[in-house]
C-alpha positions in Angstrom: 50.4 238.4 80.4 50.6 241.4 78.0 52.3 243.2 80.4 55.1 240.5 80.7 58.2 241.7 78.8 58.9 238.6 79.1 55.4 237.8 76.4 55.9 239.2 73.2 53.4 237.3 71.1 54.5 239.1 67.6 57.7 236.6 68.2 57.4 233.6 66.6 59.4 230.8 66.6 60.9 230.1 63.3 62.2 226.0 62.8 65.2 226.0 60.2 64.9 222.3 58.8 68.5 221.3 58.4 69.1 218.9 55.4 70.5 215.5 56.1 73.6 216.0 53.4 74.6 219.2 55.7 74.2 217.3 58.9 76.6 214.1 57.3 78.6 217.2 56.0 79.1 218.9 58.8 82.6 219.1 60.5 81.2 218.9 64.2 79.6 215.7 63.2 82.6 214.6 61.9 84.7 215.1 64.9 82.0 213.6 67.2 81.3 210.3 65.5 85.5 210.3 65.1 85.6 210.3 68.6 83.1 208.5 69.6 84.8 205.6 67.2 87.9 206.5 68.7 86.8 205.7 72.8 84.9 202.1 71.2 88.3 201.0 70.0 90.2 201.9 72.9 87.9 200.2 75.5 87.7 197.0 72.8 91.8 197.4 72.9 91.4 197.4 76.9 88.8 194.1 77.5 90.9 192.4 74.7 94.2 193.3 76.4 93.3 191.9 80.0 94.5 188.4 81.2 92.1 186.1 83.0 93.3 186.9 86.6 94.7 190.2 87.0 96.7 190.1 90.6 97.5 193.5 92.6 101.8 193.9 93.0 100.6 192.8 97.0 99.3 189.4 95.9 102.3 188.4 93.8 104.8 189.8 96.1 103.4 187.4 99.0 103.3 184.6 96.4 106.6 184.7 95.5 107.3 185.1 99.1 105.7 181.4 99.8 107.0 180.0 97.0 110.6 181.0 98.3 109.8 179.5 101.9 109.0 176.3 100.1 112.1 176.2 98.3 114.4 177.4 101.0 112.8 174.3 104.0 113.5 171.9 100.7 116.8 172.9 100.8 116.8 172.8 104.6 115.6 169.0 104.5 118.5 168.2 102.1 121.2 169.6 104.5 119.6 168.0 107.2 121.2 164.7 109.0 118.4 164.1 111.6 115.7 162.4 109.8 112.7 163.8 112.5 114.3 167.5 111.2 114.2 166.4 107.5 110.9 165.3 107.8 109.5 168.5 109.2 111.2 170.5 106.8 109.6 168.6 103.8 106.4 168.8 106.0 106.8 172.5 106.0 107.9 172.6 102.2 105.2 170.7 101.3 102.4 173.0 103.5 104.0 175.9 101.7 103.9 174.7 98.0 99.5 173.2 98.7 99.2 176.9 100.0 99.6 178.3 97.2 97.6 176.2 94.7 94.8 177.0 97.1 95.5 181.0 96.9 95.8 181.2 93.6 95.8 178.6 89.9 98.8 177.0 88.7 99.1 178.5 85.8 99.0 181.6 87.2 102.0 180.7 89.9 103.4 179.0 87.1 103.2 183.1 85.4 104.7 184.6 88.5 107.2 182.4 89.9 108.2 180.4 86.9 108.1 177.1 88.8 106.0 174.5 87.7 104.0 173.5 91.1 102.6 170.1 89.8 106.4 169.3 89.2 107.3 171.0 92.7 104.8 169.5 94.8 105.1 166.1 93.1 109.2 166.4 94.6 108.4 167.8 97.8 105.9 164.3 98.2 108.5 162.6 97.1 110.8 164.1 99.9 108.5 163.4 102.3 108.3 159.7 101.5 111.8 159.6 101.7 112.1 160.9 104.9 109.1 158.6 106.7 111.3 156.0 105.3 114.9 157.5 106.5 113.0 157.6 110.2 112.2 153.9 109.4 115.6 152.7 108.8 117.7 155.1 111.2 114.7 154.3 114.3 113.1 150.9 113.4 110.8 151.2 116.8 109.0 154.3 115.9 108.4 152.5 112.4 104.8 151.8 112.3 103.9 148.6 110.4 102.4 148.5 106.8 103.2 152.1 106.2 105.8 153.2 104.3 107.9 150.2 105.0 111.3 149.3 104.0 
């Protein structure tokens, strides 16, 4: 091992103890516990900043999509004069407004479209009622008894 140039037992290792009031002093340590406190508040900032349900641009594009096909076969059941029509429409309406409460929460669709849904499906039922009653009056034989009479 003598050989090794490598090996050179006259080298000894010499340990400098630091102080601790250089160490607190030191710029280095400064910086780094600076940073470090700077990353904890910025990732604090970022979990305080997020919202309960984060949707991608996809997701509320195809809600607001489905919330305008409800709207627009409302408006199509309004304009219609043949109550088996009307009733379809507000069928469809009504399909297209429970859709989306099952895709996403209603205060969330309430955030994205602006519509209140309770209030929206709560009309559309109301349309719908309407209509099995229009069918009643305008074709009395395709009434059917104790349901939604007149």
């Amino acid at each position: 091992m003598s050989d090794s140039p490598l090996f050179n037992p006259s080298m000894t290792m010499t340990t400098t103890s630091v102080e601790p009031q250089k160490i607190w002093k030191s710029k280095y340590f400064i910086h780094s516990i600076s940073i470090v406190g700077f990353i904890l508040v910025i990732a604090l900032l970022s979990k305080w900043s997020e919202s309960d349900q984060q949707y991608s641009k996809y997701f509320i594009k195809k809600i607001k999509y489905i919330m305008e096909q409800a709207i627009r076969n409302n408006s199509l059941a309004q304009q219609d004069t043949n109550p088996i029509l009307q009733l379809t429409h507000c069928n469809y309406a009504l399909a297209y407004a429970r859709m989306i409460r099952h895709i996403a929460t209603d205060r969330d669709i309430e955030a994205v479209t602006g519509i209140d849904i309770h209030e929206l499906t709560y009309y559309l039922e109301e349309c719908e009622n309407y209509s099995l009653k229009n069918i009643g009056q305008q074709c009395p034989t395709m009434k059917v008894d104790n349901v939604y009479s007149v």
